[in-house]
VOSEKOL-68039 format. One record per residue (C-alpha): x negated, y negated, z. Coordinates in steps of 0.5 Angstrom, whole numbers, padded with zeros to 4 digits, always signed. Example, Ala and Ser with C-alpha at 12.3 -4.5 7.8 and 13.67 -1.06 7.14 Angstrom:
% residues 2
-0025+0009+0016;-0027+0002+0014;
***
This chain:
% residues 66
-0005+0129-0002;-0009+0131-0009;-0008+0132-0016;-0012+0134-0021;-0010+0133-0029;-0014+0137-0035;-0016+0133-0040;-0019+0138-0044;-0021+0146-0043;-0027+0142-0041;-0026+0136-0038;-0022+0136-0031;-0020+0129-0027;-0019+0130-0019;-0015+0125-0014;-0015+0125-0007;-0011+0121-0002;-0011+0121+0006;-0009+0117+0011;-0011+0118+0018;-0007+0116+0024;-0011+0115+0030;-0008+0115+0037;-0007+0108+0041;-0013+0109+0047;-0014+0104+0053;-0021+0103+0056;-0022+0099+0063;-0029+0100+0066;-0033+0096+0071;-0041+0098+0072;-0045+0094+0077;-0052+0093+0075;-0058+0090+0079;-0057+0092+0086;-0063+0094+0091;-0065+0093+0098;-0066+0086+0098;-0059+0084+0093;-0053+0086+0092;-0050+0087+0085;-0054+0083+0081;-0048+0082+0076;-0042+0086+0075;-0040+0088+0067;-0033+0089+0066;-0029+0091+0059;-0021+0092+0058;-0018+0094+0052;-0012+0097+0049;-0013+0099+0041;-0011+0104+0035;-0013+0105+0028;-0012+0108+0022;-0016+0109+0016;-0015+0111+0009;-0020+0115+0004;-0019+0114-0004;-0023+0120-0008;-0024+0121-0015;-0028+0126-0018;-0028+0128-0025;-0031+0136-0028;-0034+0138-0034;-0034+0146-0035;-0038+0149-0040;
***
């Protein structure tokens, strides 16, 4: 969304605003690290999560035309 409002035949003030919606996400992983031919796994990293997000982003910005 924005907007822009003449102050005059010079000057111009522009406003943007934005919201962005970020989708909810899942992440399971497992990695096994270390193993060779005298080891087994060595150590075994695993990482679960559910998230979502949002942002918003504010602009301004002010114009001078000669």
């Amino acid at each position: 969304m924005g907007a822009s409002y003449h102050l005059n035949k010079h000057f111009r003030i522009d406003a943007v605003y934005e919201h962005i919606f970020m989708a909810a996400e899942s992440i399971d992983a497992t990695e096994n690290v270390g193993s060779n031919a005298q080891q087994s796994v060595l150590e075994t990293n695993t990482v679960q999560a559910d998230y979502t997000g949002s942002a918003d982003i504010v602009a301004f910005g002010l114009n001078y035309q000669f």
